[in-house]
KOLFIMI-224800 format. One record per residue (C-alpha): residue number from 1; residue in one letter; x, y, z. Coordinates in nm, 2 decimals, decimal comma, padded with zeros to 4 digits. Layout:
N
   n res   east  north     up
 NUM   a      X      Y      Z
...
//
This chain:
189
   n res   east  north     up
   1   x  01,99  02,11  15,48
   2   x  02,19  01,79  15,36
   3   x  02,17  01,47  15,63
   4   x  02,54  01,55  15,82
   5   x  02,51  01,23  16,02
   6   x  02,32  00,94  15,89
   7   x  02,46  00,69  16,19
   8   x  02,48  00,82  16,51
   9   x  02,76  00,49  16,67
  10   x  03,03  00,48  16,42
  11   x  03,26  00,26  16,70
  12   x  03,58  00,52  16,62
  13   x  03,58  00,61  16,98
  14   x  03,57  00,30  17,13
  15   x  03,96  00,29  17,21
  16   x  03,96  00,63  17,37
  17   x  04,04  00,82  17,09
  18   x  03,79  01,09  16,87
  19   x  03,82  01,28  16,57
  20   x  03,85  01,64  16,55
  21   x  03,66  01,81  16,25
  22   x  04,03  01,88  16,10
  23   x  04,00  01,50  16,08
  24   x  04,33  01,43  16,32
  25   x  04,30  01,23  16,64
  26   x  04,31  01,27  16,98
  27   x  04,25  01,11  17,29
  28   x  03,93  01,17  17,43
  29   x  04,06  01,35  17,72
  30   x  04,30  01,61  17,54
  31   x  04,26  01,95  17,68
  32   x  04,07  02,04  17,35
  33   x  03,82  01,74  17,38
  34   x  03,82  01,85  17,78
  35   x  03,74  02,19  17,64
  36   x  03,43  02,10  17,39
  37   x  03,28  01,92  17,65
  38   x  03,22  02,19  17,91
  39   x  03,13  02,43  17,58
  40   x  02,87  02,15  17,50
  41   x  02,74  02,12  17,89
  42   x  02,72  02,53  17,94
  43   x  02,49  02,51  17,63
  44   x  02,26  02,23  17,79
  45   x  02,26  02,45  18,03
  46   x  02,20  02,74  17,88
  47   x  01,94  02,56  17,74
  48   x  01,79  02,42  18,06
  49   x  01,72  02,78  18,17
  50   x  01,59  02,86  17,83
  51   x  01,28  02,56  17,90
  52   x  01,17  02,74  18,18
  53   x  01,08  03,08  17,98
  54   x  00,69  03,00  17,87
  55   x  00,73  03,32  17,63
  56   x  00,98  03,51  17,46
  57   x  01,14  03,79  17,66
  58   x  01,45  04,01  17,60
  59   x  01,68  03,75  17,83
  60   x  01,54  03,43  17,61
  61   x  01,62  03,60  17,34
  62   x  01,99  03,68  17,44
  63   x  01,99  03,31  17,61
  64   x  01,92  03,14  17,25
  65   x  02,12  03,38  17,04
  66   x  02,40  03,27  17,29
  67   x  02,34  02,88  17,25
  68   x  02,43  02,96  16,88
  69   x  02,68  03,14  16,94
  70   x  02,85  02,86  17,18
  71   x  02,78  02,57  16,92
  72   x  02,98  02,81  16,69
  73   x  03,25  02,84  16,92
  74   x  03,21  02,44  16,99
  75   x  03,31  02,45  16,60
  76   x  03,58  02,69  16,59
  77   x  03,77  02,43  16,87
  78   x  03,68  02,13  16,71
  79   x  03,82  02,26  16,37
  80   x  04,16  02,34  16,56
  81   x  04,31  02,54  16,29
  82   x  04,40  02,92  16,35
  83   x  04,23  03,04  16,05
  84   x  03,89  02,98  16,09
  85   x  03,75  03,17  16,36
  86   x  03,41  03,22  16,43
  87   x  03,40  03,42  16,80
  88   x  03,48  03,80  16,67
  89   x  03,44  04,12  16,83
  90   x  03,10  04,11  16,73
  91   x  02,98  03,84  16,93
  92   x  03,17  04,01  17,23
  93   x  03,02  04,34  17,15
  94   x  02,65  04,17  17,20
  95   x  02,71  03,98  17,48
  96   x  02,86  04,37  17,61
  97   x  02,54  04,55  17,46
  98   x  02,32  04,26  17,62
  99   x  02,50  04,26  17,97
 100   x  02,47  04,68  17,99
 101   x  02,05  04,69  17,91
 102   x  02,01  04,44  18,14
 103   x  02,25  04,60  18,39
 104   x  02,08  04,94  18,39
 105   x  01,79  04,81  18,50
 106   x  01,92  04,69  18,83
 107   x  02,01  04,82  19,14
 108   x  02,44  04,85  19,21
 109   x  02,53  04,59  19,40
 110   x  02,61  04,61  19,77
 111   x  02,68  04,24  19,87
 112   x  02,78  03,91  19,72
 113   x  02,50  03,71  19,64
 114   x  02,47  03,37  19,68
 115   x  02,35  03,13  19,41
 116   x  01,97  03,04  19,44
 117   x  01,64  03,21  19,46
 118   x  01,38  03,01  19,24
 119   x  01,51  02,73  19,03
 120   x  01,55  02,97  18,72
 121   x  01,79  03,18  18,88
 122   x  01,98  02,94  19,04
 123   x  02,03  02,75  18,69
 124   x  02,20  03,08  18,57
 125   x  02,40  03,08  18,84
 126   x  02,51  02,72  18,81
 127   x  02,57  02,84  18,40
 128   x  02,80  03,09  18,50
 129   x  02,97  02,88  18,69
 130   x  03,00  02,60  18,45
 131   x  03,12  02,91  18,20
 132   x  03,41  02,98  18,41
 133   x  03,53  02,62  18,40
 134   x  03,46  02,66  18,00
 135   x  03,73  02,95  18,01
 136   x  03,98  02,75  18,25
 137   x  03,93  02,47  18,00
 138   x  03,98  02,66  17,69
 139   x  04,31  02,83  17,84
 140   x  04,43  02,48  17,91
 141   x  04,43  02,46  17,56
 142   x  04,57  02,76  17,44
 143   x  04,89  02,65  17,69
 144   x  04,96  02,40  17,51
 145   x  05,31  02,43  17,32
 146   x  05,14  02,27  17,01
 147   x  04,78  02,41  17,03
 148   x  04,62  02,76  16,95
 149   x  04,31  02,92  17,05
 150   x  04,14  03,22  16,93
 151   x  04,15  03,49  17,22
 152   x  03,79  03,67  17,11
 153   x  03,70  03,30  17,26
 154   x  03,88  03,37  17,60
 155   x  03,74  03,76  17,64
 156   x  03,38  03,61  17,50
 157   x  03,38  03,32  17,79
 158   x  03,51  03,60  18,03
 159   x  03,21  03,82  17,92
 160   x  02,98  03,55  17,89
 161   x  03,00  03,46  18,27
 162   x  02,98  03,81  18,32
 163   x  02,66  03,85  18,19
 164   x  02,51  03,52  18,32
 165   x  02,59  03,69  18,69
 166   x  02,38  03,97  18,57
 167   x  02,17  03,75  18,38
 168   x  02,04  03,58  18,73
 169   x  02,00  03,95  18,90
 170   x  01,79  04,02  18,58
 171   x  01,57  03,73  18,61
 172   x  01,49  03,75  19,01
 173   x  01,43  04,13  19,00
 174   x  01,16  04,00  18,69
 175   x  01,05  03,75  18,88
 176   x  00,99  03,96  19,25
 177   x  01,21  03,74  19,39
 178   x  01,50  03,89  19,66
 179   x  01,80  03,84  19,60
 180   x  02,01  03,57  19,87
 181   x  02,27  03,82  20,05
 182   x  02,58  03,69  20,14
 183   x  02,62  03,77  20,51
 184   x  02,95  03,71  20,64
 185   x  03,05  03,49  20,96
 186   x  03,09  03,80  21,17
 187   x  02,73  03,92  21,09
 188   x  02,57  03,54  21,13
 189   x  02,65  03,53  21,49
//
């Protein structure tokens, strides 16, 4: 692999502007910039769960393949040009095959759960909340007049958070922990 970046400061952001890959522009709080940050901060976070795992299991696995698949998203948006798309039905169709095994395994749900448990969990949790601002963001986008977005991005984000919830059910039913039940004001009384 060739050196991409041989100076990390290069001082062409220093006016509040950035460069997208396309090479044009913007300011560094356009709706697309907005967007590839909270792609960027659900991968941290992603990969903040993933430090935790001291071996490889089936959700580390589907955790890492996912970091990849959000840099290449991270890509797609920085690119900004409706030919080069990245996100298919493919990557949907994993995150879907992924969020079913681990689903199966689990008891139906018969209450909202709250975010926490151990600290693993609650990361997940705090990931699929971060994912859903990812989606907001990345519709901001495709609103704009002048901007578009690849929808397999929107439906993989959608599906993505979708499996993180599961993801953290996964994780505390492999970790014996109880899930936190939401009990509503009538019953905390």
């Amino acid at each position: 692999m060739s050196n991409r970046l041989s100076k990390i400061y290069t001082r062409g952001g220093d006016k509040g502007k950035t460069s997208l890959a396309n090479g044009n522009r913007v300011s560094k709080y356009s709706p697309r910039i907005e967007a590839l940050g909270t792609v960027d901060e659900l991968n941290s976070l992603i990969g903040l769960v993933l430090s935790d795992f001291a071996e490889s299991s089936h959700l580390s696995a589907t955790l890492s393949t996912i970091q990849h698949q959000l840099f290449d998203l991270g890509g797609e948006l920085a690119v900004a040009d409706p030919s080069y798309i990245v996100i298919e039905t493919e990557e949907i169709e994993f995150l879907e095959k992924s969020l079913d095994q681990m689903n199966d395994k689990l008891e139906p749900l018969a209450e909202f759960i709250l975010p926490g448990g151990s600290t693993s969990v609650a990361q997940i949790h705090l990931a699929r909340t971060v994912c859903r601002r990812t989606e907001r963001a990345i519709i901001r986008v495709q609103d704009e007049p002048s901007e578009q977005v690849n929808q397999n991005a929107v439906i993989y984000l959608n599906r993505l958070s979708d499996l993180l919830f599961v993801a953290s059910r996964y994780l505390a039913k492999q970790l014996n922990e109880p899930e936190i039940l939401w009990q509503p004001k009538a019953k905390r009384k």
